[in-house]
N, C-alpha and C positions, 0 to 999 in steps of 0.2 A: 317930636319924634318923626311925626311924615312929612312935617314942614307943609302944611298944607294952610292954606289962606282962607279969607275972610270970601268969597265964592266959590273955592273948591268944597268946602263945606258946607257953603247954600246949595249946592250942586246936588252934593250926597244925600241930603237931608230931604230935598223935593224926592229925589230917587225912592228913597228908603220910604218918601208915604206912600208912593203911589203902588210897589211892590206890598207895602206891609197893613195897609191902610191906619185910618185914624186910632179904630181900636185896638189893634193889635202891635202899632207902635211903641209905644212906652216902655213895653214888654220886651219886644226885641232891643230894643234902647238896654236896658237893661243885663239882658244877658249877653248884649256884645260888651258891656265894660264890662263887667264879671271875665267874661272870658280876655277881655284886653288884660285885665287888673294879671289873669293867673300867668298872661303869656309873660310880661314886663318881669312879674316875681320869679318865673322860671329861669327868665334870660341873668335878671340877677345875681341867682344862688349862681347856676353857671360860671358867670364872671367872678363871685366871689370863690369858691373853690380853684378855679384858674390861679385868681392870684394866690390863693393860700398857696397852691402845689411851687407855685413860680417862687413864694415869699422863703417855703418849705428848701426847694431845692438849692437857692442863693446860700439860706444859714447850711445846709447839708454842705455845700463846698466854702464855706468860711472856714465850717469847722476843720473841715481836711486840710486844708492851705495851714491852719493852725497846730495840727496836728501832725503834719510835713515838717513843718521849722520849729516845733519845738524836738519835734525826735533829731535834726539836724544839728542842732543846739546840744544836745545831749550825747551825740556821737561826738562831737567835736571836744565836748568837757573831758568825756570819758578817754579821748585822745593823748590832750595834755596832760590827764593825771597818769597814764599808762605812760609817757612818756618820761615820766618823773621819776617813776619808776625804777626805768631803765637807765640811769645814770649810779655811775660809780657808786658805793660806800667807803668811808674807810675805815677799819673798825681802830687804827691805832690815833687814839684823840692829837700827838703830837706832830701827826701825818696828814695835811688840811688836804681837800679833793679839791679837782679845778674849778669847780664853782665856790668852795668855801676859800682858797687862795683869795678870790679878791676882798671878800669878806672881813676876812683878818687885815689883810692888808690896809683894808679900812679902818678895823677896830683898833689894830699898834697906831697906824697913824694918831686917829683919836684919839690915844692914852697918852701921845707924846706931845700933845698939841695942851692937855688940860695938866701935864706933869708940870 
């Protein structure tokens, strides 16, 4: 974590007896991990909430990207079928429309091909 070596440590450790002495070492020993332990787990949750929110916002904008192209998708369905719509009827069966002309035209050929 501090990247600290095998005499930066000796260093701290003389330090800490001569300020704490021998009895009352252990003790502070002690309560600096406790308080290391609560800092590490704070910075933790932190980081974790971070990503939840990051993890949170990514699927929030999936979802819209998803929710963009399929309303796109359904505007354009709704296009074509309105579109279909709008082309001719004919209601006389003997009177074929320009899209059913080539149709027929299909179906006599067919009937004279199997005749």
């Amino acid at each position: 974590m501090f990247d600290l070596g095998f005499w930066e440590f000796c260093l701290i450790a003389v330090v800490a007896l001569l300020v704490f002495g021998p009895e009352k070492l252990p003790g502070a020993a002690r309560t600096a991990g406790l308080w290391i332990g609560r800092a590490r787990r704070f910075i933790g949750s932190i980081k974790q909430d971070i990503d939840k929110e990051l993890h949170l916002q990514e699927m929030q904008d999936a979802i819209k990207n998803n929710d963009e192209t399929g309303l796109h998708q359904f505007i354009e369905e709704t296009k074509t079928g309105l579109s279909d719509l709008n082309k001719p009827i004919s209601l006389d069966p003997t009177k074929p429309t320009e899209d059913n002309s080539a149709s027929s035209e299909t179906n006599s050929s067919h009937k004279s091909e199997t005749s």
